[in-house]
C-alpha positions in Angstrom: 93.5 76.3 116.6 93.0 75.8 113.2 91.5 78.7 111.8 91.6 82.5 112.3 89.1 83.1 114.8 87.2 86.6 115.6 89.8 87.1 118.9 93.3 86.5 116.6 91.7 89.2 114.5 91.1 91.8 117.2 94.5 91.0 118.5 96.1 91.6 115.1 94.0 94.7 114.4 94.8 96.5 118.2 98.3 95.7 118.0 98.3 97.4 114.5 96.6 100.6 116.3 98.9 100.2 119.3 102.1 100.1 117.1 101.3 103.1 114.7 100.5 105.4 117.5 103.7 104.1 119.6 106.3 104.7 116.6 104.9 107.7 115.7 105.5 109.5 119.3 108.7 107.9 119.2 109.7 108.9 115.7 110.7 105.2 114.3 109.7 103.4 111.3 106.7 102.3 111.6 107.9 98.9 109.5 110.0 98.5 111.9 107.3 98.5 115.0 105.2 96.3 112.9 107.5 93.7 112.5 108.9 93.5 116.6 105.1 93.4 117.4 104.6 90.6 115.1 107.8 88.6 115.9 106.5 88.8 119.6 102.5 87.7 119.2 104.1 84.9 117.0 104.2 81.5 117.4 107.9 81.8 118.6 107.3 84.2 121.2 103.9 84.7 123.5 102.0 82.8 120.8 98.9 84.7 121.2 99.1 84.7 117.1 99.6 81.2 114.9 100.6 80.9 111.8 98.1 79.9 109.9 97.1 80.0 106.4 94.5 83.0 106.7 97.1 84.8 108.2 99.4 84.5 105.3 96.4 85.3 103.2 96.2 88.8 105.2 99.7 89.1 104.6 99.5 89.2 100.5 96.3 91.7 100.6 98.7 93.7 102.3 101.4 93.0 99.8 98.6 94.0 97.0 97.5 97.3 98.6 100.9 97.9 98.6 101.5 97.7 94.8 98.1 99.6 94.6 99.3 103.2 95.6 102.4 102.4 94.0 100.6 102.0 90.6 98.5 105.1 92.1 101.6 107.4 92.7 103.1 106.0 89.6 103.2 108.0 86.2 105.2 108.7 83.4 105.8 112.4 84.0 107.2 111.6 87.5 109.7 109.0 85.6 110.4 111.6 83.4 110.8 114.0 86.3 114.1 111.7 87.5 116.2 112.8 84.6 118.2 110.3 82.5 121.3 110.5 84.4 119.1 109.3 87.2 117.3 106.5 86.1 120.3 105.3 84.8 121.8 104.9 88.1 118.6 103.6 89.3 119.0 101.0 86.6 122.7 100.3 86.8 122.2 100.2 90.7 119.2 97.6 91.0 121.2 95.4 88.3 124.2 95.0 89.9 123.4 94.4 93.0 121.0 92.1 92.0 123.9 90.0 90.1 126.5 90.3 93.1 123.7 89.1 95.5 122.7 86.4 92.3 126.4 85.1 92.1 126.7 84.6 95.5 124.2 82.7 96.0 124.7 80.3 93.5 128.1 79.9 94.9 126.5 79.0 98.2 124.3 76.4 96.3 120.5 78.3 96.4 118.3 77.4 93.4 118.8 80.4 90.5 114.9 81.7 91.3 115.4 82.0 95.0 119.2 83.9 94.2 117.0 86.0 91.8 114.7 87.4 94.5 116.8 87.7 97.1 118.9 90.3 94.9 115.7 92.2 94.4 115.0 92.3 98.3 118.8 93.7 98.7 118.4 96.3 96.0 115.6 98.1 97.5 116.0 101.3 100.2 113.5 102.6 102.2 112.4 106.4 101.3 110.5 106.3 104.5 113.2 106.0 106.8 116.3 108.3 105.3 113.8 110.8 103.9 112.4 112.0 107.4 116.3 112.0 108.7 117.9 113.8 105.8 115.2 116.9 106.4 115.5 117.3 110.2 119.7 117.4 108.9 118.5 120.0 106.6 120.2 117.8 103.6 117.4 116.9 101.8 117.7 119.3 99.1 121.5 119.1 99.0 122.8 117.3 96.2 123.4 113.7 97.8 119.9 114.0 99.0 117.9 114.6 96.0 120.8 111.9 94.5 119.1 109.2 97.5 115.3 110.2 97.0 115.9 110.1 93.1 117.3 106.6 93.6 114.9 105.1 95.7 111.8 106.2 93.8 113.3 104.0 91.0 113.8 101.3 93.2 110.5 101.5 94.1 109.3 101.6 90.7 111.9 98.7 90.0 110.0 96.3 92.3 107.4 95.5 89.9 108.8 92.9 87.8 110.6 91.1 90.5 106.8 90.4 92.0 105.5 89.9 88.6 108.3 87.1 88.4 107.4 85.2 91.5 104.9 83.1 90.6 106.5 82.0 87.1 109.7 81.3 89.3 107.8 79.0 91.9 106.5 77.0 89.2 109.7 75.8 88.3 108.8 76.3 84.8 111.6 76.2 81.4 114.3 78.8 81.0 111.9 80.7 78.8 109.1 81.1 81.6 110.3 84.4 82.8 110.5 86.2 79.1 106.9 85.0 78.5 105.8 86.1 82.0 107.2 89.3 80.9 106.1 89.2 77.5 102.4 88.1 79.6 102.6 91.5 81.7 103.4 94.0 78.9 100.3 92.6 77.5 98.5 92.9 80.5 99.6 96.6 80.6 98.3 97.2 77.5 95.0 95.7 78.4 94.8 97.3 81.7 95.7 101.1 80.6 92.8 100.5 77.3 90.0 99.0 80.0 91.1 102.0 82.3 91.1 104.9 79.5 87.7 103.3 77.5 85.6 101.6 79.8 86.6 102.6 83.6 86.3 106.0 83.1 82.7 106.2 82.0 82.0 103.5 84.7 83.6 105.2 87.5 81.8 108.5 86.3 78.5 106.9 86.7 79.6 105.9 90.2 80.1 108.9 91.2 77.1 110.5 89.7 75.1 108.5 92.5 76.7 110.5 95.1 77.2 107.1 97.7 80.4 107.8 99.2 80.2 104.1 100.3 79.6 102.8 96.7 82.4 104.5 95.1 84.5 103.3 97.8 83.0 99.7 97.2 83.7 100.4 93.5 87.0 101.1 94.0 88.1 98.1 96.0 86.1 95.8 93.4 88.4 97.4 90.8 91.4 96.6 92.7 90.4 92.9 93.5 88.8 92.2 90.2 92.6 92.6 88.5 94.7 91.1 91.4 92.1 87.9 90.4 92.5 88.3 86.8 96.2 88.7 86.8 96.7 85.3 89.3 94.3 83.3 87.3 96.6 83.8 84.2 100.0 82.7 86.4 101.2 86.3 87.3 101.0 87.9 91.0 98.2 89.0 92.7 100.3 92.1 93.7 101.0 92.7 89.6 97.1 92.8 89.2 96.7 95.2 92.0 99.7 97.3 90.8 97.7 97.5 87.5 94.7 98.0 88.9 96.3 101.5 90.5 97.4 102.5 86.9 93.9 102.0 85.8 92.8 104.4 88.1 95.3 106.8 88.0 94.3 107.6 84.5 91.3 108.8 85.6 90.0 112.2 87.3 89.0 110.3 90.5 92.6 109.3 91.3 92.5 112.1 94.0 89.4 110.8 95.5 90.4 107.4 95.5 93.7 107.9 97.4 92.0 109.5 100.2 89.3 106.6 100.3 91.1 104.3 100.3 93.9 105.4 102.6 92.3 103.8 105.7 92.2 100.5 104.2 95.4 100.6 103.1 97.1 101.9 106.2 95.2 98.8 107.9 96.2 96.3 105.6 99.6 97.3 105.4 100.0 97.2 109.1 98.8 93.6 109.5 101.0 92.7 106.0 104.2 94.1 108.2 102.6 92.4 111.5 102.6 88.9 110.2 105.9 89.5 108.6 107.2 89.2 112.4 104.5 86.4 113.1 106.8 84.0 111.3 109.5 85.4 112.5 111.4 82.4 114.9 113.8 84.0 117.4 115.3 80.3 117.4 116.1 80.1 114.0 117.5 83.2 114.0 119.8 82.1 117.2 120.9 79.5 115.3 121.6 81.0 112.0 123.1 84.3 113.6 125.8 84.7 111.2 123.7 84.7 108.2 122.2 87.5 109.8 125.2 89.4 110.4 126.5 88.9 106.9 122.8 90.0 105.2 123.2 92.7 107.2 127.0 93.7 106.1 125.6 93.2 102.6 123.1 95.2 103.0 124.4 98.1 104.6 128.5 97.8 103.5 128.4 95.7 99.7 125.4 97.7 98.4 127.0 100.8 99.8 129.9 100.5 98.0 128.3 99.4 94.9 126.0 103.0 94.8 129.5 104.9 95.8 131.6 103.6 92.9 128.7 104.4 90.3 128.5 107.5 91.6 132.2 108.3 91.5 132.0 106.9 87.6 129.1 109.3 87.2 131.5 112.6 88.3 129.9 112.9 91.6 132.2 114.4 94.4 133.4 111.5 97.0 131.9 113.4 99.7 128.6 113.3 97.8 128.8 109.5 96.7 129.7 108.3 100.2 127.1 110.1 101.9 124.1 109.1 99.0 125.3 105.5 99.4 125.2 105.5 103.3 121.4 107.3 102.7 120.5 104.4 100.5 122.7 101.4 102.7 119.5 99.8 103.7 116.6 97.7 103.1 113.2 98.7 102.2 109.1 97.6 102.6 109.7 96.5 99.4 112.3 94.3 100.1 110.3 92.6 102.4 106.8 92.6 100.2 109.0 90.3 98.0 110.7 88.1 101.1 106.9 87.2 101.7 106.2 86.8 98.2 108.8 84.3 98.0 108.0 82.5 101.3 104.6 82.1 100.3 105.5 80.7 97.5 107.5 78.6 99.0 110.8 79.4 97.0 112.7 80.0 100.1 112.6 78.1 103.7 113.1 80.0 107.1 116.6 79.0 106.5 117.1 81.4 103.8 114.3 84.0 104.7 114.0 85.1 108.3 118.3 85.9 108.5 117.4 88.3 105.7 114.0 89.8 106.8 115.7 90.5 110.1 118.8 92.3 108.8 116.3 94.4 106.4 114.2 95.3 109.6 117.8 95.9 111.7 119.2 97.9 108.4 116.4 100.2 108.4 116.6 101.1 112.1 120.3 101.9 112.4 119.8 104.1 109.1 119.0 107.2 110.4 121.9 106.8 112.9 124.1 106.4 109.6 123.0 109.4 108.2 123.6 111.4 111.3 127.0 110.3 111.5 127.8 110.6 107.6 130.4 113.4 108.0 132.2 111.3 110.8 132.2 108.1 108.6 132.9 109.9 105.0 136.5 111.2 107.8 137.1 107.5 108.3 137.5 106.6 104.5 139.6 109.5 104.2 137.2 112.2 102.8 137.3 115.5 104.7 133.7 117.4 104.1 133.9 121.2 102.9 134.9 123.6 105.2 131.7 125.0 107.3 131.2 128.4 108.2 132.1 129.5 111.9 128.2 129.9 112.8 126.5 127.8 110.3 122.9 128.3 111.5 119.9 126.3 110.4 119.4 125.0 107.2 117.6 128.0 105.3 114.8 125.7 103.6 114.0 124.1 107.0 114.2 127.4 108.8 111.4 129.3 107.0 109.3 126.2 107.1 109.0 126.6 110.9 108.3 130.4 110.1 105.0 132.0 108.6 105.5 131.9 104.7 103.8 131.2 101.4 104.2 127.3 99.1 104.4 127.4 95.9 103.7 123.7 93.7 105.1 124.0 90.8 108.5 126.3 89.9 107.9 126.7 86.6 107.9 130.0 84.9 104.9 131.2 86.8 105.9 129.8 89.9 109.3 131.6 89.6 107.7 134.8 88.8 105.4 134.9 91.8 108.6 134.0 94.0 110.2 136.8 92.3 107.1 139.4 93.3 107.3 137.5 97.0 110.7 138.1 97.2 110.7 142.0 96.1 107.8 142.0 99.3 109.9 140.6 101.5 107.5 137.8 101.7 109.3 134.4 102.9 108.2 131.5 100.0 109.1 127.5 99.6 108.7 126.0 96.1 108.1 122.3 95.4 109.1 121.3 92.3 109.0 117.8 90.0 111.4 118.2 87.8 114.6 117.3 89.2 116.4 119.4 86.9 114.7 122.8 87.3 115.2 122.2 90.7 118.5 121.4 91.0 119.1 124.7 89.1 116.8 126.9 91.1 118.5 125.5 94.2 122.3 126.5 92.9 120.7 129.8 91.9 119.7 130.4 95.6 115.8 130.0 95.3 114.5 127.9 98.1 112.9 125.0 96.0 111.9 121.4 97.3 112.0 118.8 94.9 109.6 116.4 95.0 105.6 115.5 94.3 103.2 118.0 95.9 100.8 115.3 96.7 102.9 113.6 98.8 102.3 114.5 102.6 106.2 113.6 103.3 106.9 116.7 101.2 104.5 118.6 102.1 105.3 118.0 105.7 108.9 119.5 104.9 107.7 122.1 102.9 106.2 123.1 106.4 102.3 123.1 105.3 101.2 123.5 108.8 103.0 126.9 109.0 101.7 128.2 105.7 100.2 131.9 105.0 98.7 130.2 101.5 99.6 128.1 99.3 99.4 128.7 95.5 99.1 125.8 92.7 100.6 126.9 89.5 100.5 123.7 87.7 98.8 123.8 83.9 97.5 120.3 84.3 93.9 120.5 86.0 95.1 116.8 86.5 97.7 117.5 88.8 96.1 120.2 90.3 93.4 118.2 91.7 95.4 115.8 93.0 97.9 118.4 94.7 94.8 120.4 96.3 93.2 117.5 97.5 96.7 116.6 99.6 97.1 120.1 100.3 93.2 120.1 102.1 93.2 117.1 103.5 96.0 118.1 105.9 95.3 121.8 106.1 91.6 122.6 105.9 92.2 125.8 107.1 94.8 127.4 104.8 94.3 129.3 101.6 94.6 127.7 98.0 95.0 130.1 95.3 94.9 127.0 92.0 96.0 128.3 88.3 93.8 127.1 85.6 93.9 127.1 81.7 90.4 127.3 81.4 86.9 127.6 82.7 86.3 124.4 82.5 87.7 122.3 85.5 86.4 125.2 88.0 83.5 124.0 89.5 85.5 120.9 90.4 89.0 122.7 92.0 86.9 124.8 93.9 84.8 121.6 95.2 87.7 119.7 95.9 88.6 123.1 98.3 90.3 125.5 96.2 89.4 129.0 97.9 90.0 130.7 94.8 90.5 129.9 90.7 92.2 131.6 88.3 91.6 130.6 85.0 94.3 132.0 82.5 91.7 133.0 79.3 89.4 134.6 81.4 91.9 136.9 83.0 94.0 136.8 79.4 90.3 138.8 78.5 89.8 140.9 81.5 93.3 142.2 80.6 92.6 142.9 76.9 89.4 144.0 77.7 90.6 147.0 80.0 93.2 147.8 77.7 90.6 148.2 74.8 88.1 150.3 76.6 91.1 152.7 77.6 92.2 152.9 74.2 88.6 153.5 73.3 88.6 156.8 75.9 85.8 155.2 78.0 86.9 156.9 81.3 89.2 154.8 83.6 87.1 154.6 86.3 84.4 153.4 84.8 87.0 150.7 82.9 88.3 150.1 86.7 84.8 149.2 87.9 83.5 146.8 85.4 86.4 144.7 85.0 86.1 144.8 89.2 82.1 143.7 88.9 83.6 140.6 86.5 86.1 139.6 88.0 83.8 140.0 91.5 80.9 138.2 89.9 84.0 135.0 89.3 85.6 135.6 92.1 83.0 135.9 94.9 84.9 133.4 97.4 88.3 135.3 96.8 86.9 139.0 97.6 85.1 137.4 100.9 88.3 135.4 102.0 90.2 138.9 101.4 88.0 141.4 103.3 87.8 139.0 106.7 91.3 138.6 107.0 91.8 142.3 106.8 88.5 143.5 108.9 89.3 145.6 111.6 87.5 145.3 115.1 84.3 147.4 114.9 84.4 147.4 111.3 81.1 146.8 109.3 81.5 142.9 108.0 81.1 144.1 104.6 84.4 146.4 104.4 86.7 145.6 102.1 89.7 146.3 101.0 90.9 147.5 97.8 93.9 148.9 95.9 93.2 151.7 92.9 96.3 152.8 90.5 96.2 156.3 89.9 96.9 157.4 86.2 98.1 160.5 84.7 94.4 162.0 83.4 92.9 161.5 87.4 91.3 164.2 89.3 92.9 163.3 92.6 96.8 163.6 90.9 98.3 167.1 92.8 95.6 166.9 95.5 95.9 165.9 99.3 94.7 163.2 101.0 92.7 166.4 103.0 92.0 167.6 100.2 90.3 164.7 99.2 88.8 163.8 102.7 87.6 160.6 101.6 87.7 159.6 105.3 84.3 161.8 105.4 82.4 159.5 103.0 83.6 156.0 104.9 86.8 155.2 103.0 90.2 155.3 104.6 93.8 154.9 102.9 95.6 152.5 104.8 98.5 152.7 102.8 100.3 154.1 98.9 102.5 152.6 97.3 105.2 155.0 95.7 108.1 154.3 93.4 108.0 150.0 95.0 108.0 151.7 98.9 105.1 151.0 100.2 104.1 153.8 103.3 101.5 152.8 106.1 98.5 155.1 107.3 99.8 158.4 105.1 99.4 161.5 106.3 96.7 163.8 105.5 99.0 166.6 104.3 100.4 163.8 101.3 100.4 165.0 97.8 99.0 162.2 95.6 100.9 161.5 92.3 100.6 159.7 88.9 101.1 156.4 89.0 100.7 155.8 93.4 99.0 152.5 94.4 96.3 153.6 96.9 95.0 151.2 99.0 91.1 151.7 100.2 89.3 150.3 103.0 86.1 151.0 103.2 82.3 149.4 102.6 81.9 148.5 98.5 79.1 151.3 97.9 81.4 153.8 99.8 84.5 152.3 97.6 82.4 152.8 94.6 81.7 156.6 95.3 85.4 157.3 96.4 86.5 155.7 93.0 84.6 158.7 91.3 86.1 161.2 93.4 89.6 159.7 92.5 89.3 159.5 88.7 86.8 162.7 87.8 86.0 165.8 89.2 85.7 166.3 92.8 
């Protein structure tokens, strides 16, 4: 056979289905059930898939998609979300083991440009495997796992040059090649992030103004091809173009849109780039070079270990915290093995030199989570004893309300604190998911059960337990953001309430398209506010203040009245019932009057419930004394609320 026929590509495509749904019951890494499906359709093994050159062609699309939502997810606030000490140790961490692996090499007699990539592949962890392990251990948010996370989202970031360097490296160009490369892609950047902000932005808004889903999709994947080409035809990677191609986009207001259109293609892609990673896989080689195997995988999981531990000890970390971050972070990564392939294709390294690494990053990333399991065990064995545990240590309290009914919160700033403040005093159960490492860090010492991490990404959603959410509220100031968060949020809960904060007016149409049930723009409540203060202060009476900032704020708020009287109807009540809650001030007629007194029951309105001095009583009595300032709370049909509104504030 020497091409790719229809039947090698329904083969690759099934076993790509057949492998994601397999690794997912058993909860392993879905790399690594790519790459044993792969190794065993190869030529090696059944050899119902050659290797041919279309294959390998597959294999760098994948490589490229893969750099795409990288450049998607990437952004300067989430760098700056890290912290210095952090990228620091990112830094210091992909450097140094990038010259041990470098010096060794050489020693063993590999060419400078092959040591060079092969330190890159070693540098790289996996977020996908320790991340899922580290939350069922209830660790992630301890301080040796937000240490791993932080660490590995810099590695990820990190991978970008060492792609960008491939090509210039396989050309065996002069020593000054690589700073020109480099020198090339800054330029690149530049170019890229001007196109995206001057001319892809008005493009891509008249794409969408056809309303084609299928063009804008098309659209998008011309985008992301279009750079890969311009950025090989000029001697860089493919996967640099397509990594710039993701910044390009991410700069724009679509960026939501695009990740969830794109997602199928990239899942695919992905799949078949990890698939024919095993393809080439020869189990023969790999019987013949076993100890190469065995030492990649000693320096992967023991050398680079102990490289993260000691910066981490020079940093002031604990022992207990640096052993266990650097057993988290003892692996390899899918980027480790993008840039195997990259070099392989390139033909910088033989099977010699690659497959004894690609299968101790593949062995590596399954014995992980067993690591991590056992990290209190091993951290005994190099002589650290962990912190005394309570007798009856119980679940970990972040995990354990997010198997419970409770409200997420994205974003933990000062609004987001406050609201978890009023949920607290309500005895309401809350999880926060913050980006900035640091205010998360402190809320977490403070007691406040806060996630960090990006609220688009499903991981963290996942273990912020979205599918057991009451609501979730987005307190974000950038519409930006919020967009992007909501449209996570919706696409794997379509069910749940979204309360989004807003600065402005002027994004609203769009959050509550994108499947916000309810908007609250800050000026327009900043004016409600001042506008009910002003009419009391201008002796227009209170219920009449009451009712037309209510009739606003209804005429706004249409969706968020609706969602609120269904979930409170009562079976038999009318549908349009509705609940409502009424402060009672000094001047009311209903202050030193009963509720029989009152008998509002007689005119369709019922008090379910007042709220005295922060203790809330259910279904009062009829024989209870209203008072200044109680919190009544009405149920009843909006003409009847209106009528019982003038009984309550004038004379009855």
């Amino acid at each position: 056979m020497s091409e790719l026929s229809l039947f090698t590509v329904l083969i690759l495509i099934a076993a790509t289905v057949f492998t994601l749904a397999t690794v997912r019951r058993l909860h392993l890494p879905p790399v690594f059930g790519y790459v044993l499906v792969g190794a065993f359709l190869g030529p090696a093994a059944l050899g119902v898939v050659p290797e041919l050159e279309q294959v390998r062609l597959l294999a760098e699309f994948g490589v490229a998609f893969l750099l795409f939502t990288l450049g998607l997810d990437f952004s300067i606030p989430r760098l700056r979300s890290l912290g210095f000490s952090l990228v620091v140790l990112g830094t210091l961490q992909v450097v140094l083991t990038t010259l041990l692996v470098v010096a060794g090499a050489w020693l063993l007699g590999s060419p400078p440009a092959v040591a060079v990539l092969l330190g890159g592949a070693v540098a790289m962890s996996s977020t996908a495997v320790m991340a899922p392990q580290l939350a069922a251990q209830g660790e992630l948010t301890r301080r040796h796992g937000s240490l791993a996370i932080g660490m590995s989202v810099f590695q990820d970031i990190a991978v970008v040059p060492f792609l960008a360097l491939a090509p210039v490296l396989a050309g065996g160009a002069s020593p000054v090649a690589p700073l020109q490369a480099v020198l090339l892609a800054l330029v690149a950047l530049v170019i890229v992030l001007a196109v995206g902000h001057w001319l892809l932005r008005p493009f891509m808004r008249e794409i969408a103004r056809a309303r084609l889903a299928e063009l804008f999709t098309l659209t998008v994947l011309l985008v992301v091809l279009a750079a890969a080409w311009a950025t090989e035809a000029v001697g860089l990677s493919l996967a640099l173009g397509a990594f710039l191609a993701g910044l390009m986009l991410a700069e724009t207001e679509f960026r939501h849109r695009v990740e969830s259109d794109i997602r199928p293609f990239r899942d695919l892609l992905l799949g078949l780039f990890f698939i024919t990673v095993g393809v080439t896989l020869d189990f023969r080689v790999l019987l013949q070079l076993w100890p190469f195997v065995i030492a990649s995988l000693l320096l992967l999981t023991v050398v680079k270990s102990a490289i993260i531990a000691a910066l981490l000890l020079r940093a002031r970390e604990t022992r207990e915290t640096s052993i266990k971050t650097a057993i988290a972070l003892g692996q390899g990564g899918e980027f480790g093995i993008a840039i195997l392939t990259v070099a392989s294709q390139r033909e910088l390294m033989g099977p010699e030199a690659v497959q004894p690494m690609l299968i101790a990053i593949v062995l590596s990333m399954a014995i992980n989570p067993l690591l991590i399991r056992h990290s209190d065990a091993i951290a005994r064995l190099l002589g650290v004893a962990p912190p005394p545990r309570p007798p009856s240590p119980g679940p970990d309290p972040v995990a354990a309300t997010a198997q419970r009914d409770h409200v997420v919160i994205c974003g933990y700033g000062r609004v987001g604190q406050n609201l978890g403040r009023i949920l607290e005093e309500e005895s309401i159960e809350y999880l926060a998911i913050e980006l900035d490492h640091e205010t998360a860090d402190k809320a977490r010492e403070a007691g406040d059960p806060v996630i960090w991490g990006d609220c688009s990404d499903p991981a963290i959603l996942g273990m912020a337990g979205l599918s057991h959410a009451d609501l979730v509220i987005i307190t974000v100031p950038s519409h930006r953001a919020a967009l992007r968060m909501l449209a996570a949020v919706r696409e794997q809960a379509v069910d749940v309430p979204i309360l989004v904060r807003a600065r402005d007016d002027s994004q609203l149409d769009l959050l509550l398209e994108t499947g916000a049930t309810e908007v609250v723009p800050e000026t327009l409540e900043a004016s409600l506010m001042l506008a009910s203060h002003m009419l009391t202060l201008l002796k227009v009476p209170i219920g009449r203040v009451v009712r037309k900032v209510q009739n606003i704020r209804g005429d706004r708020y249409a969706i968020l009245r609706s969602v609120f009287r269904d979930s409170l109807r009562e079976p038999g009540q009318a549908e349009q019932s509705e609940l409502q809650t009424v402060t009672l001030p000094a001047e009311a007629a209903a202050v030193g009057h009963s509720l029989a007194e009152l008998d509002l029951e007689r005119h369709g309105v019922t008090v379910t419930a007042i709220r005295r001095d922060g203790i809330v009583g259910r279904n009062p009595l009829p024989d209870t004394i209203l008072r200044e300032q109680d919190v009544l709370v009405l149920f009843g049909r909006p003409e009847d609320l209106e009528h019982a509104l003038g009984m309550l504030f004038t004379s009855h």
